[in-house]
PAMARKE-964076 format. One record per atom (N, C-alpha, C, O): residue number from 0; x, y, z. Coordinates in Angstrom, 1 decimal. Layout:
BEGIN
  resi      px      py      pz
   NUM       X       Y       Z
...
//
This chain:
BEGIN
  resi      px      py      pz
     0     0.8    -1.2     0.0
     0     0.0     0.0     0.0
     0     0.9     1.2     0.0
     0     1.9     1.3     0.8
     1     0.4     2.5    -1.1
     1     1.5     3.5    -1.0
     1     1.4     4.4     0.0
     1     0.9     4.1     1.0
     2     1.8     6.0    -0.3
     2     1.2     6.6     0.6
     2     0.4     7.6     0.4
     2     0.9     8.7     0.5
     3    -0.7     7.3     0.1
     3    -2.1     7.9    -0.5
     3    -2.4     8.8     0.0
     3    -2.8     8.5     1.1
     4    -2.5     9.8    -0.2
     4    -3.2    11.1     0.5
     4    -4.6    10.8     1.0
     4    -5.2    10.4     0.0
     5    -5.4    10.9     2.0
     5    -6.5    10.2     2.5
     5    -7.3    11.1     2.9
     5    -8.6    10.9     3.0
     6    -6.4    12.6     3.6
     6    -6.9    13.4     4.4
     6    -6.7    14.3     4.4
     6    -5.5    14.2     4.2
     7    -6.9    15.9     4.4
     7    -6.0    17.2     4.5
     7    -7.5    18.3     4.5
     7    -8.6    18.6     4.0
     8    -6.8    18.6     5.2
     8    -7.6    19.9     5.7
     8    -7.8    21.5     4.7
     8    -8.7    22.3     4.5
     9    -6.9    21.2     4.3
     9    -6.7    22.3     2.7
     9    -7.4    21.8     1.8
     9    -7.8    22.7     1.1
    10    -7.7    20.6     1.6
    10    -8.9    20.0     0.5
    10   -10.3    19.9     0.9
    10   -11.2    19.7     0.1
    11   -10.5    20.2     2.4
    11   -12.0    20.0     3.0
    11   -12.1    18.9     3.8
    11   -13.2    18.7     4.4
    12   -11.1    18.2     3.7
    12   -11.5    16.7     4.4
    12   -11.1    15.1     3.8
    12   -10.0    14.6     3.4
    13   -11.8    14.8     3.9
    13   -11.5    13.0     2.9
    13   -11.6    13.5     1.5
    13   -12.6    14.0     1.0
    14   -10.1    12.9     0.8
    14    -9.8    13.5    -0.6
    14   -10.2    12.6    -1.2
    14   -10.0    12.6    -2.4
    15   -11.0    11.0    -0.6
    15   -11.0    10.3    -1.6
    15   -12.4    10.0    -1.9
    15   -12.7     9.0    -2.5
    16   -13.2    11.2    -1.3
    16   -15.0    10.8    -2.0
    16   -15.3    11.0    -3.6
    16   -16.2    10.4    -4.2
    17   -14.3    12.1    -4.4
    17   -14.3    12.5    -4.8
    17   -13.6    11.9    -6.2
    17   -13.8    12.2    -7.4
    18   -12.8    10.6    -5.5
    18   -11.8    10.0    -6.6
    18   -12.6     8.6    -6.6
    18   -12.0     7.7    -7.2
    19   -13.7     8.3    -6.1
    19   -14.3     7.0    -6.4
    19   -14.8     6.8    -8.0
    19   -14.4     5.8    -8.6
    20   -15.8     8.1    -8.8
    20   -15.8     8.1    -9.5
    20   -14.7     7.6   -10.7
    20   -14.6     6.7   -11.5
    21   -14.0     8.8   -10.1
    21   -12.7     9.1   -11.0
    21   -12.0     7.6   -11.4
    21   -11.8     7.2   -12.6
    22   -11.8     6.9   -10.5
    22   -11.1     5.8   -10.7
    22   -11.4     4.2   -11.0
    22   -10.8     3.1   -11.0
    23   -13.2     5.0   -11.4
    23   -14.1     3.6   -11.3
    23   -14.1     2.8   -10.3
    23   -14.4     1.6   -10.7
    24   -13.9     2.9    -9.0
    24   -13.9     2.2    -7.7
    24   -15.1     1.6    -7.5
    24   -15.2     0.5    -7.0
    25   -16.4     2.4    -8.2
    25   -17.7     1.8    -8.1
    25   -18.3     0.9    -9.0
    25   -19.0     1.4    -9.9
    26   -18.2    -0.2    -8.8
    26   -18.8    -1.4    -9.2
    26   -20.2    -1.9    -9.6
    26   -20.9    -1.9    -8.6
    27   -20.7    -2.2   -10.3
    27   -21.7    -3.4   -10.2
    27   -22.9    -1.8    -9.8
    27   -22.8    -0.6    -9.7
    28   -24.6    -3.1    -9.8
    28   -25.6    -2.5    -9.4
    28   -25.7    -1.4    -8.5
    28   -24.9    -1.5    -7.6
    29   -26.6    -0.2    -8.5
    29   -26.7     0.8    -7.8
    29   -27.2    -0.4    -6.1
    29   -27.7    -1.5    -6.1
    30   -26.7     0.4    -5.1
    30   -27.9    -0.7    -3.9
    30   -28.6     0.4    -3.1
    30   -28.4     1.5    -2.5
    31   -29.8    -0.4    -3.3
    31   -31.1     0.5    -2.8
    31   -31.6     0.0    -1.6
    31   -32.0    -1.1    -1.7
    32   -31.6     0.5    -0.8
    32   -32.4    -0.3     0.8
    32   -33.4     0.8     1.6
    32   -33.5     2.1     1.4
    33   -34.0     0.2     2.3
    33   -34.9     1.0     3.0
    33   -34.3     1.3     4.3
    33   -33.5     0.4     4.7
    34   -34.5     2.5     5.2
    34   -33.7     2.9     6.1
    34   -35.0     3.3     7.7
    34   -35.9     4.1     7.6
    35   -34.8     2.7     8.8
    35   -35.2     4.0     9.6
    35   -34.4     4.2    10.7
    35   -34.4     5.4    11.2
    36   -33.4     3.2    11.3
    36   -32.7     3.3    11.9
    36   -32.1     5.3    12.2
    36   -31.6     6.0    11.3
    37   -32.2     5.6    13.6
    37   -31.9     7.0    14.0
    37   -32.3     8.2    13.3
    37   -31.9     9.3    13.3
    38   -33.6     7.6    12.4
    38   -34.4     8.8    11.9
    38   -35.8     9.1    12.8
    38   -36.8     9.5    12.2
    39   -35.8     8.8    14.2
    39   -37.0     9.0    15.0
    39   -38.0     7.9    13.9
    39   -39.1     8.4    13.6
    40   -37.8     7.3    13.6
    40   -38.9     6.1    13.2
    40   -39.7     6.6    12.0
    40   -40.7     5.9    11.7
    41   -39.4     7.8    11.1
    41   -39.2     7.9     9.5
    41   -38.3     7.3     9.0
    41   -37.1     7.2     9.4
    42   -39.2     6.8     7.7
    42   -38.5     5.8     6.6
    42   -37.5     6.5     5.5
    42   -37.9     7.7     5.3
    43   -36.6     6.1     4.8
    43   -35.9     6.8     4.1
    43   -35.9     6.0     3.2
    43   -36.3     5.0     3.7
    44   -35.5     5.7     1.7
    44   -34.7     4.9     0.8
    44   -33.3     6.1     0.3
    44   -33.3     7.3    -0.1
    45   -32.2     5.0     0.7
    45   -31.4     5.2     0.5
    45   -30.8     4.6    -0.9
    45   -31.1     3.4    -1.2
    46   -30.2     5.2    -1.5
    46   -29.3     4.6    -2.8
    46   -28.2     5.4    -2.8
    46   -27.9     6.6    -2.9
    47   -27.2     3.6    -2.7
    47   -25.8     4.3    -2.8
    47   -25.1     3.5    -4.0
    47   -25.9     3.3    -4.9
    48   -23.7     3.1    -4.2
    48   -22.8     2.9    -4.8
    48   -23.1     3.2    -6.5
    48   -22.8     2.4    -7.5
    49   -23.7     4.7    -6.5
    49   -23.7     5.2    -7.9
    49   -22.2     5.8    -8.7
    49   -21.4     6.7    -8.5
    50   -22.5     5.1    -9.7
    50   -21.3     5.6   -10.7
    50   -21.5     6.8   -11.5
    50   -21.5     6.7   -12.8
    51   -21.8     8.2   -10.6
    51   -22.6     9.3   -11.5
    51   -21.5    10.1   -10.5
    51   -21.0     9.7    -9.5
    52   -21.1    11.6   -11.1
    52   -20.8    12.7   -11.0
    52   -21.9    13.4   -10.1
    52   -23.0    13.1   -10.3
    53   -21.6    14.2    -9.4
    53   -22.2    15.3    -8.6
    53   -23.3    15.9    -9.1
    53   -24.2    16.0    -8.3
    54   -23.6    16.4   -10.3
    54   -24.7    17.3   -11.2
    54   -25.7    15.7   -11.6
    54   -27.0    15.8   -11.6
    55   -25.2    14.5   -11.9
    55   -25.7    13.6   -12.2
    55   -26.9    13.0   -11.4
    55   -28.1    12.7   -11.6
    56   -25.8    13.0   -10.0
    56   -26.6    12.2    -8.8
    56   -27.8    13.8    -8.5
    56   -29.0    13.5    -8.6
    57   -27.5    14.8    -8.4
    57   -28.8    15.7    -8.3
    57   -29.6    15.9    -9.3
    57   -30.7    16.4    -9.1
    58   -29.4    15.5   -10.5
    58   -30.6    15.5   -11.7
    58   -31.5    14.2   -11.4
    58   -32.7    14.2   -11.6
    59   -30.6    13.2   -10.9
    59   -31.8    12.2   -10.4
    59   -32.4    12.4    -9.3
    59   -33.5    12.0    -9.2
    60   -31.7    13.0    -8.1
    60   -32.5    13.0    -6.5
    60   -33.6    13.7    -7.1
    60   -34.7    13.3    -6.6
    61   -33.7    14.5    -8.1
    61   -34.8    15.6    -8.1
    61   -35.7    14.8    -9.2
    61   -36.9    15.3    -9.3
    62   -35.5    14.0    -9.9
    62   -36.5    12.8   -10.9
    62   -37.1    12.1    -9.9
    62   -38.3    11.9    -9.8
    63   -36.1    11.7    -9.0
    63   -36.6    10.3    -8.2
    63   -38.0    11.6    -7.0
    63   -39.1    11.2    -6.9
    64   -37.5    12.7    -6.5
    64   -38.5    13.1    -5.9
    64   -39.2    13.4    -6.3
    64   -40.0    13.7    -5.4
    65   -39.9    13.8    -7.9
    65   -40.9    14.4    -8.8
    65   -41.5    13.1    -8.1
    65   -42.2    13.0    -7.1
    66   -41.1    12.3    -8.9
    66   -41.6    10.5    -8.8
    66   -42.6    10.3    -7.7
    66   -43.8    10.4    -7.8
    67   -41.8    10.0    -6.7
    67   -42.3     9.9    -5.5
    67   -42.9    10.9    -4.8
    67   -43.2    10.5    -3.7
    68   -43.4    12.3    -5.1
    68   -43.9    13.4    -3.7
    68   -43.5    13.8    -3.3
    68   -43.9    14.9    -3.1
    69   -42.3    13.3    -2.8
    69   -41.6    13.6    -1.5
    69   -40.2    14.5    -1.9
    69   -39.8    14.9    -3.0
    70   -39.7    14.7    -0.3
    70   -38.4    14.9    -0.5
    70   -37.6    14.3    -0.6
    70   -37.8    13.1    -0.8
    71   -36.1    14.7    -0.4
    71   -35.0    14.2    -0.7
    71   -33.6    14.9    -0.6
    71   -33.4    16.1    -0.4
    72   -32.9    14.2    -0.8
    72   -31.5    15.1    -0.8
    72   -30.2    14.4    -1.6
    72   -30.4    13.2    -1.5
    73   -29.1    14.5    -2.1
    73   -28.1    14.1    -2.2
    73   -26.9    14.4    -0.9
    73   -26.3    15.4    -0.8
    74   -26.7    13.2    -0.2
    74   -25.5    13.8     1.2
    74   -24.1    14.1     0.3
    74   -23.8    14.1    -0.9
    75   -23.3    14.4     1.7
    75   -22.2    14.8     1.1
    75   -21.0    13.2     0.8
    75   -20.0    13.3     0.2
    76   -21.4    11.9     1.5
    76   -21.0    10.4     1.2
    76   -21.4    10.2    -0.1
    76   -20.6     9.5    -0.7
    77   -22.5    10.5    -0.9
    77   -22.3    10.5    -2.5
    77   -23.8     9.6    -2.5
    77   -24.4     9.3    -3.5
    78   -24.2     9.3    -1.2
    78   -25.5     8.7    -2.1
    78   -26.6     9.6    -2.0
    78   -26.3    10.8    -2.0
    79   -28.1     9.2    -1.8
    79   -29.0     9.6    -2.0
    79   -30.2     9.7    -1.1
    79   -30.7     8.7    -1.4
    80   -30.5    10.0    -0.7
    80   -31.5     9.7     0.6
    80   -33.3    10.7    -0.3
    80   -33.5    11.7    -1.0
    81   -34.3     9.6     0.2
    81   -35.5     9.7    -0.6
    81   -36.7     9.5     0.5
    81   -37.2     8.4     0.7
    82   -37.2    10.7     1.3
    82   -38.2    10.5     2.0
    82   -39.4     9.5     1.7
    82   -39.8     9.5     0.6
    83   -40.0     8.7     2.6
    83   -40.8     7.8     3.2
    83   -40.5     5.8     2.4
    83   -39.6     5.4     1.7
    84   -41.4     5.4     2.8
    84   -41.1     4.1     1.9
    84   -41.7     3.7     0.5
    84   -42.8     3.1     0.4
    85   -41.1     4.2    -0.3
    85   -41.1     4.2    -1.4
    85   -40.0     3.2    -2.6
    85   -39.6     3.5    -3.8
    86   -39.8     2.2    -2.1
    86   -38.7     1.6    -2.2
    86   -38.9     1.0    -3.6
    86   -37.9     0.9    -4.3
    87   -40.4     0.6    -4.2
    87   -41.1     0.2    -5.4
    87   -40.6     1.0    -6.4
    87   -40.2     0.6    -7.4
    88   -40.8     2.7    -5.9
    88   -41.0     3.4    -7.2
    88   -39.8     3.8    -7.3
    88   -39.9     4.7    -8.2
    89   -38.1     3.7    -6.7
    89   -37.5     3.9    -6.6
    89   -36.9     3.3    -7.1
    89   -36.1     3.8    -7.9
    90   -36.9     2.0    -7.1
    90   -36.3     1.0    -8.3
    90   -37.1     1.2    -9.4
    90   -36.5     1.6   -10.4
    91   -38.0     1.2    -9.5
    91   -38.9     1.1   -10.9
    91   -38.2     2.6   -12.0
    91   -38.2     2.9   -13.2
    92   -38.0     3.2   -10.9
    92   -37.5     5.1   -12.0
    92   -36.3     4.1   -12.5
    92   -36.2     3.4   -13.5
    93   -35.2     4.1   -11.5
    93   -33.8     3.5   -11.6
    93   -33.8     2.6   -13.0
    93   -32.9     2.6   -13.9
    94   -34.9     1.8   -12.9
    94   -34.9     0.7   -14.1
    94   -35.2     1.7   -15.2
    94   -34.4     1.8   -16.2
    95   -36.2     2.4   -15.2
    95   -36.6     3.4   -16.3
    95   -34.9     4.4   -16.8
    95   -34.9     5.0   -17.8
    96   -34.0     4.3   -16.0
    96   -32.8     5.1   -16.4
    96   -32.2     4.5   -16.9
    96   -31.2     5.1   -17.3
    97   -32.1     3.3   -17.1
    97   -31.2     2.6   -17.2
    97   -29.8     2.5   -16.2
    97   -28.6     2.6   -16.6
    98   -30.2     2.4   -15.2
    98   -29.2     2.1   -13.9
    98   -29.5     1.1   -13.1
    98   -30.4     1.0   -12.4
    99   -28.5     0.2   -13.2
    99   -28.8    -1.4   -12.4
    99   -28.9    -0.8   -11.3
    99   -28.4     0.2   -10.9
   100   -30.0    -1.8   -10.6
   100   -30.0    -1.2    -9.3
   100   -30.5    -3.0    -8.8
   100   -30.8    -3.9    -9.6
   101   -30.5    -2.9    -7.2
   101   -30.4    -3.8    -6.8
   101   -31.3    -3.5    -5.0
   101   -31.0    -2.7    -4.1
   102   -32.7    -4.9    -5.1
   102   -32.3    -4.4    -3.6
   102   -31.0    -4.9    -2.3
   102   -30.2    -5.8    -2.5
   103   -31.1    -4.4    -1.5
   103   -29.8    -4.9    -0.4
   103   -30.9    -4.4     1.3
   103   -31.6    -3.5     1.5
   104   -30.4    -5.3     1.8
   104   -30.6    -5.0     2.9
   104   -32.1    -5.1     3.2
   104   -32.7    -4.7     2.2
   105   -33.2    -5.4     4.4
   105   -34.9    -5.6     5.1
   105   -35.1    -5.2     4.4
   105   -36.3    -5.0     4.2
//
């Protein structure tokens, strides 16, 4: 292992959220799960391990919340977070983009 720059404060923090893309680190199907854990007992779908750029991943948070009603957000870990349980129409958009997606996880 070399010695990778990992961290610095002059970049904002972890330099390597940024190089997952870049380096194709992300693999295989998007994974979609349903979330409530430490959200006071609202549901979330989450979708992470997307192989999209920053402007990409927000062109879809905001398809996927037309979709669904609800809100939503892109975090700053790169995935997606999609107010209530909606977990159906969430894959069903994903398939309509053509983005494997996959469920994972209850």
């Amino acid at each position: 292992m070399g010695n990778k720059l990992v961290w610095s404060s002059e970049f904002g923090g972890d330099v390597r959220k940024d190089e997952e893309v870049e380096e194709g680190l992300i693999e295989g199907p998007a994974h979609v799960r349903r979330e409530t854990k430490a959200r006071g007992g609202k549901t979330v779908v989450t979708i992470g391990n997307l192989a999209l750029d920053k402007s990409e991943k927000a062109a879809l948070c905001k398809r996927l919340k037309k979709r669904c009603g609800t809100g939503g957000t892109v975090k700053k870990e790169g995935h997606i977070e999609i107010q209530g349980n909606v977990l159906d129409a969430v894959l069903d958009e994903l398939k309509k983009a053509d983005i494997p997606a996959k469920q994972v996880g209850g």
